[in-house]
ROVEX-964823 format. One record per residue (C-alpha): residue in three letters; x, y, z; residue number from 1. Coordinates in steps of 0.25 Angstrom, whole numbers. Layout:
N
aa:Ala, c1:X, c2:Y, c3:Z, i:NUM $
...
END
This chain:
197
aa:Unk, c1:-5, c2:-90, c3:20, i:1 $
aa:Unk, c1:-19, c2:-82, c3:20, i:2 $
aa:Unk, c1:-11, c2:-72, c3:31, i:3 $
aa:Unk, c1:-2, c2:-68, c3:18, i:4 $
aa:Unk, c1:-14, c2:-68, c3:9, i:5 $
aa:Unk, c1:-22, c2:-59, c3:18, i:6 $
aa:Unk, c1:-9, c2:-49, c3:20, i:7 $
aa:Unk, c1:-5, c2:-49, c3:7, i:8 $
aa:Unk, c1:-19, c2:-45, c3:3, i:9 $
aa:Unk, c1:-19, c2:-34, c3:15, i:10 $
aa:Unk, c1:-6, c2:-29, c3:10, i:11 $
aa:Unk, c1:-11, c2:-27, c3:-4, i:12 $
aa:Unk, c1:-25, c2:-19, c3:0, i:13 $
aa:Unk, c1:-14, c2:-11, c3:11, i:14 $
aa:Unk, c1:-7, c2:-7, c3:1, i:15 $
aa:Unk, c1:-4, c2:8, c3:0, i:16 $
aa:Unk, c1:-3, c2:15, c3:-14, i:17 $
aa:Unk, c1:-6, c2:29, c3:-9, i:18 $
aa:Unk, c1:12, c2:30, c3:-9, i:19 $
aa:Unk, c1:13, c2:27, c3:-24, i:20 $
aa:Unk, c1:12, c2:37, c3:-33, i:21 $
aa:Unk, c1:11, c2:36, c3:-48, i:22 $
aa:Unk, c1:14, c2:47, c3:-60, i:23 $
aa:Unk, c1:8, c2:47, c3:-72, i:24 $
aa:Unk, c1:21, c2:45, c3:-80, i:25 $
aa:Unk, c1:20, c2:34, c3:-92, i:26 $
aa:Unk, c1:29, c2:22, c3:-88, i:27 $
aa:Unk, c1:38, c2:15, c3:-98, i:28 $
aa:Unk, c1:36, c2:3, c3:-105, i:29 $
aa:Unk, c1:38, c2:-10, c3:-99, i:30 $
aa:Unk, c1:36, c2:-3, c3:-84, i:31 $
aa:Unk, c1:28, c2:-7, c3:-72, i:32 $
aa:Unk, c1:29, c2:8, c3:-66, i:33 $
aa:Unk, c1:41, c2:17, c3:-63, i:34 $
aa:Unk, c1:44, c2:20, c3:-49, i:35 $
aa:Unk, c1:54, c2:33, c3:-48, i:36 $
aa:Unk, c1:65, c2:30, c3:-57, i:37 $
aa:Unk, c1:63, c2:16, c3:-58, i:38 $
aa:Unk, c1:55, c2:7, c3:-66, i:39 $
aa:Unk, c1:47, c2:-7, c3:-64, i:40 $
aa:Unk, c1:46, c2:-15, c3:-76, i:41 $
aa:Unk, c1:34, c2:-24, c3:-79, i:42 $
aa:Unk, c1:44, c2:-35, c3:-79, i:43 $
aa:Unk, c1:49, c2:-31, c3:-66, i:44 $
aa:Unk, c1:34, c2:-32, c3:-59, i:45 $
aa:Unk, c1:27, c2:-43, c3:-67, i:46 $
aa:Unk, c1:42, c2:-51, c3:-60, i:47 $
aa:Unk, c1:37, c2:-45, c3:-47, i:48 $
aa:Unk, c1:21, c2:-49, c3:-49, i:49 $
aa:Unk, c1:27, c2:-63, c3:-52, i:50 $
aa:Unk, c1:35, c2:-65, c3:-41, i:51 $
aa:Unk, c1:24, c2:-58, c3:-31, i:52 $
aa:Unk, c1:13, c2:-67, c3:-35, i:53 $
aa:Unk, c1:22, c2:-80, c3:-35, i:54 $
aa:Unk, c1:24, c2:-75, c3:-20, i:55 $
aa:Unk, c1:8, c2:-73, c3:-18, i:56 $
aa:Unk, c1:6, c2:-86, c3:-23, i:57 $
aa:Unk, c1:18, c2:-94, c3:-14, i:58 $
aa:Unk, c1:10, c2:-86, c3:-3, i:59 $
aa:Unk, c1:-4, c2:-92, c3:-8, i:60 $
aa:Unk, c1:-9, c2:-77, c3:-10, i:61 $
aa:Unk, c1:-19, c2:-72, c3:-21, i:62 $
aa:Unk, c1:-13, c2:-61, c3:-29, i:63 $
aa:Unk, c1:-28, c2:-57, c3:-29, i:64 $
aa:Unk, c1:-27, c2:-54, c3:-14, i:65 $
aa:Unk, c1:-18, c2:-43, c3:-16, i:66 $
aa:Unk, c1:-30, c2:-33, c3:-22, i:67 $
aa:Unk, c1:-23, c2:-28, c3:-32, i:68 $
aa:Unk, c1:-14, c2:-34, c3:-45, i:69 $
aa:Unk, c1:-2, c2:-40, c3:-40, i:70 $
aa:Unk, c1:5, c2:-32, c3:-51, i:71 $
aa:Unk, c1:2, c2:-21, c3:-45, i:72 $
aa:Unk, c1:5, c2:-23, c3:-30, i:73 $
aa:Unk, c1:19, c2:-30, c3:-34, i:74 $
aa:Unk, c1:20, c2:-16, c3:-44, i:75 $
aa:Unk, c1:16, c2:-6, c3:-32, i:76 $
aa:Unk, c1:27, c2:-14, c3:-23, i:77 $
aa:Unk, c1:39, c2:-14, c3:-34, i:78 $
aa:Unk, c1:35, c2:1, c3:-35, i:79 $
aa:Unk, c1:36, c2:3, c3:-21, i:80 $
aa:Unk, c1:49, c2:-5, c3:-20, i:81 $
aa:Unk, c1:55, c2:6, c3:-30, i:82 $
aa:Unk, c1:50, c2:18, c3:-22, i:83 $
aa:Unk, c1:56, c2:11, c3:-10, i:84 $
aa:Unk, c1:71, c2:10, c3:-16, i:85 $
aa:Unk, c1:71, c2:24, c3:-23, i:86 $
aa:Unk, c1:69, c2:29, c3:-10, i:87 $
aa:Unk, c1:77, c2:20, c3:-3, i:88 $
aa:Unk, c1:89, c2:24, c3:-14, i:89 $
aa:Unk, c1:86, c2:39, c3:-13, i:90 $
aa:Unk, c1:87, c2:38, c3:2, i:91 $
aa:Unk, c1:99, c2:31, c3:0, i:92 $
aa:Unk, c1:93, c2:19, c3:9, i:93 $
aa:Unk, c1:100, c2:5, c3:9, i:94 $
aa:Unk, c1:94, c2:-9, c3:12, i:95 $
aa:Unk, c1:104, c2:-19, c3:17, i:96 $
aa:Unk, c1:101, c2:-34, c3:13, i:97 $
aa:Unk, c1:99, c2:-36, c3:29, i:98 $
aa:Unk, c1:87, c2:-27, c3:30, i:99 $
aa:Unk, c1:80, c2:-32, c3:17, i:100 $
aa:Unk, c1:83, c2:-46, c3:24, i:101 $
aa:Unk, c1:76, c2:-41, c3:39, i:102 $
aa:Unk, c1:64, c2:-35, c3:30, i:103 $
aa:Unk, c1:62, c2:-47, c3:24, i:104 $
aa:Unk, c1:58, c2:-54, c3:36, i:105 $
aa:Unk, c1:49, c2:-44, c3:40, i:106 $
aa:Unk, c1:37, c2:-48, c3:42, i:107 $
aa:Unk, c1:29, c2:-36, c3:41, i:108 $
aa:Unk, c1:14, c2:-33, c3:43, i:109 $
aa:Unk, c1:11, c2:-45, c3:37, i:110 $
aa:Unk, c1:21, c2:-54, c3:48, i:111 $
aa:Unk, c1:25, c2:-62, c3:37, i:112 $
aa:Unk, c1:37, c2:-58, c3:28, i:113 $
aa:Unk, c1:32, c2:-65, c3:16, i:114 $
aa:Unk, c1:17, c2:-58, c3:17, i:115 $
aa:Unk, c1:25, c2:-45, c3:19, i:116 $
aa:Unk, c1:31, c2:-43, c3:6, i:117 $
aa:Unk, c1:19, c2:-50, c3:-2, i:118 $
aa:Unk, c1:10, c2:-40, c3:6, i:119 $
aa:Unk, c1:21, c2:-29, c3:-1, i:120 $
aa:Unk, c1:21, c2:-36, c3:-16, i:121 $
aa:Unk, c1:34, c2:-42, c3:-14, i:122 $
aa:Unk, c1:37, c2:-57, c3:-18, i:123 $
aa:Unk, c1:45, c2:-62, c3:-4, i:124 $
aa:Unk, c1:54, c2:-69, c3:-15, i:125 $
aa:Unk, c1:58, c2:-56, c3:-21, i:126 $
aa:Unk, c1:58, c2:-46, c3:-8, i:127 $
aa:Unk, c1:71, c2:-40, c3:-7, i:128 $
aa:Unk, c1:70, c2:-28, c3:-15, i:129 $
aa:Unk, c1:57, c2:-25, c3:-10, i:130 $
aa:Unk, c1:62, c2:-28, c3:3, i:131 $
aa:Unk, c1:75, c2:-19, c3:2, i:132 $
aa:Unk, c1:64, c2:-7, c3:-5, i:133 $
aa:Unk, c1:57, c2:-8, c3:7, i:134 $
aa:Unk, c1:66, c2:-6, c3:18, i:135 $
aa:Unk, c1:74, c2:5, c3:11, i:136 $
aa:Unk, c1:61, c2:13, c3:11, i:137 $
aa:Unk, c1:59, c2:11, c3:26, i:138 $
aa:Unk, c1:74, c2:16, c3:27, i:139 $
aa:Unk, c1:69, c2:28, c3:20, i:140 $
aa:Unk, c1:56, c2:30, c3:28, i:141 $
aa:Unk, c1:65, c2:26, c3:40, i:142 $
aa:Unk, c1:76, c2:39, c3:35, i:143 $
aa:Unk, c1:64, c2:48, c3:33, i:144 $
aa:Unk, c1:60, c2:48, c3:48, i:145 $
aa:Unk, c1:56, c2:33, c3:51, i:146 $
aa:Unk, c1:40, c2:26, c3:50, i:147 $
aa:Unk, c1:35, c2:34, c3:61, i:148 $
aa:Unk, c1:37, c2:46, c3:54, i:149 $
aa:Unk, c1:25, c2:50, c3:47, i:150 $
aa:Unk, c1:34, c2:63, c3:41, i:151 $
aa:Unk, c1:45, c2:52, c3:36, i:152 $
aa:Unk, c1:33, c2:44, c3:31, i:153 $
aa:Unk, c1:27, c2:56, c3:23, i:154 $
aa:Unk, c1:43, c2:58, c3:17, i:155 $
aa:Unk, c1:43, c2:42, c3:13, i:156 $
aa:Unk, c1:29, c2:45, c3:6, i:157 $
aa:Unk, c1:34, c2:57, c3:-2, i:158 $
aa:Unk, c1:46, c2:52, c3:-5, i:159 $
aa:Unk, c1:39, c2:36, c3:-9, i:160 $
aa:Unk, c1:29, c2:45, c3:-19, i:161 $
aa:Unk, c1:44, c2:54, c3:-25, i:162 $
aa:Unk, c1:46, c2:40, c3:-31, i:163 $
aa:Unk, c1:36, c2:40, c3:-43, i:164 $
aa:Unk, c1:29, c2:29, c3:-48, i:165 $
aa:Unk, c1:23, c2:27, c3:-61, i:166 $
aa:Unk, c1:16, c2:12, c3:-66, i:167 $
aa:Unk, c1:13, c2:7, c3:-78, i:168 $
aa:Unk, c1:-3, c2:8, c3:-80, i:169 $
aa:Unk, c1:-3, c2:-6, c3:-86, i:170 $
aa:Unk, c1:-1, c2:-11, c3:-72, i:171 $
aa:Unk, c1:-14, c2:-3, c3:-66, i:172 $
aa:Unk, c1:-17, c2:12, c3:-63, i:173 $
aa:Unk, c1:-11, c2:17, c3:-51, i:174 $
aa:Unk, c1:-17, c2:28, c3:-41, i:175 $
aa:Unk, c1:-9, c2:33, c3:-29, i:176 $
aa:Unk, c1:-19, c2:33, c3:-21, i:177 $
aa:Unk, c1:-26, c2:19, c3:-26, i:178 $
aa:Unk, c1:-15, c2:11, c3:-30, i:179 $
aa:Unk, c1:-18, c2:3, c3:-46, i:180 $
aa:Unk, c1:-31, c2:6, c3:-47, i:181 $
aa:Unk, c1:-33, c2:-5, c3:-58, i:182 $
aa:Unk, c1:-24, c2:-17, c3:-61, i:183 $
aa:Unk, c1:-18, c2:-13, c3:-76, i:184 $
aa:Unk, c1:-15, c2:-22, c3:-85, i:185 $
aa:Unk, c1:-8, c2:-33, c3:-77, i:186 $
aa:Unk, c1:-16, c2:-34, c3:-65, i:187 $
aa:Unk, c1:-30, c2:-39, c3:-61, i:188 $
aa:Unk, c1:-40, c2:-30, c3:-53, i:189 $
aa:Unk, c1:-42, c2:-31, c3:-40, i:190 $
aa:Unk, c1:-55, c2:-37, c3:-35, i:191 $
aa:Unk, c1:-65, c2:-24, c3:-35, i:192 $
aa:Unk, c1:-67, c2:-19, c3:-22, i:193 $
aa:Unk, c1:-51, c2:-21, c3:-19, i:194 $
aa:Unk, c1:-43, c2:-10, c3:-16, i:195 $
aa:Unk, c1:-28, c2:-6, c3:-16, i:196 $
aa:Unk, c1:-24, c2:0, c3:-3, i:197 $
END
C-alpha cells in the first residue's frame, strides 16, 4: 500500500490548477461553486469528501499526504467533471456504458486502477460519472485534432477556461495560477512549506 500513498501524494503536488479559471461573481447560498450553468452544493461535496476519505482510509492513506484539504481536492475534481460534461454535451459527445467499463480498468500512470482515480479525487466506489466526464473530454480533445496536436490542445484549453467557474470563499481562496491559496473554512492547512501544483 505505500506504492498508493506515494502516488496519491505525487498526484496531489502534480496537480495542475493553471486550466481553472474563477470570476468574481458572488455564489448563492447553500453552494460549493458554480461551474457554467451548473451548480455544486455543499451537500453534494461534503457526500464526495465522505466518500473520498472512506476510500483513503480502505487504502491506508493519510488525507494529510495529499498537500492540500481533501475538500478542496475532491472540490477542484467535481468542478472539473462539470467542465468535462458541458463540453462533452456542447460537442455533442456520447460515452457508451462499454467505454466507461474499459476506462475503469485502466491503469493509468499510476498501473494501478484504484491508485488512478484516488490520484484524480474520485472514490473507486463512486467512479462512473467521473469515469464517463473524462472520457467524453478525450472524445472532445480527440474531435479538435487528437493529443499530438498542440493547435487541438490550445482549442481544448480555450474552450476548458469558456466554462467559468466560481467557488464559494468559505471553502478557500482560489488563484488560477496557484490554486486555493488558503484552506477556508472547512479545510486544514497544508504543512508550510507545501505547495499545490
Amino acid at each position: 500500500m505505500k506504492s498508493i500513498r506515494v502516488a496519491v501524494a505525487a498526484a496531489a503536488a502534480g496537480v495542475s490548477f493553471l486550466g481553472l479559471t474563477a470570476c468574481s461573481t458572488p455564489v448563492e447560498a447553500g453552494a460549493a461553486a458554480i461551474v457554467g450553468n451548473q451548480r455544486i452544493s455543499a451537500s453534494e461535496l461534503n457526500a464526495n469528501v465522505e466518500t473520498f476519505e472512506d476510500a483513503l482510509d480502505r487504502a491506508n492513506i493519510d488525507p494529510g499526504q495529499l498537500g492540500v484539504p481533501v475538500t478542496q481536492f475532491v472540490l477542484f475534481r467535481m468542478t472539473n467533471q462539470l467542465r468535462y460534461q458541458q463540453l462533452a454535451d456542447k460537442y455533442g459527445v456520447k460515452v457508451t456504458e462499454s467505454e466507461v467499463d474499459l476506462a475503469l480498468k485502466d491503469p493509468g500512470q499510476f498501473q494501478d486502477p484504484e491508485m488512478n482515480l484516488l490520484s484524480k479525487g474520485v472514490a473507486p466506489s463512486d467512479a462512473r460519472d467521473f469515469i464517463r466526464a473524462e472520457v467524453g473530454a478525450t472524445k472532445v480533445l480527440d474531435r479538435l485534432g487528437g493529443r499530438e496536436s498542440q493547435e487541438a490542445a490550445a482549442k481544448w484549453q480555450e474552450e476548458y477556461n469558456s466554462v467559468k467557474a466560481v467557488f464559494n470563499p468559505r471553502y478557500g481562496n482560489f488563484q488560477p495560477q496557484q490554486g486555493f491559496v488558503d484552506p477556508g473554512r472547512f479545510g486544514t492547512p497544508a504543512q508550510a512549506g507545501q505547495q499545490q501544483g
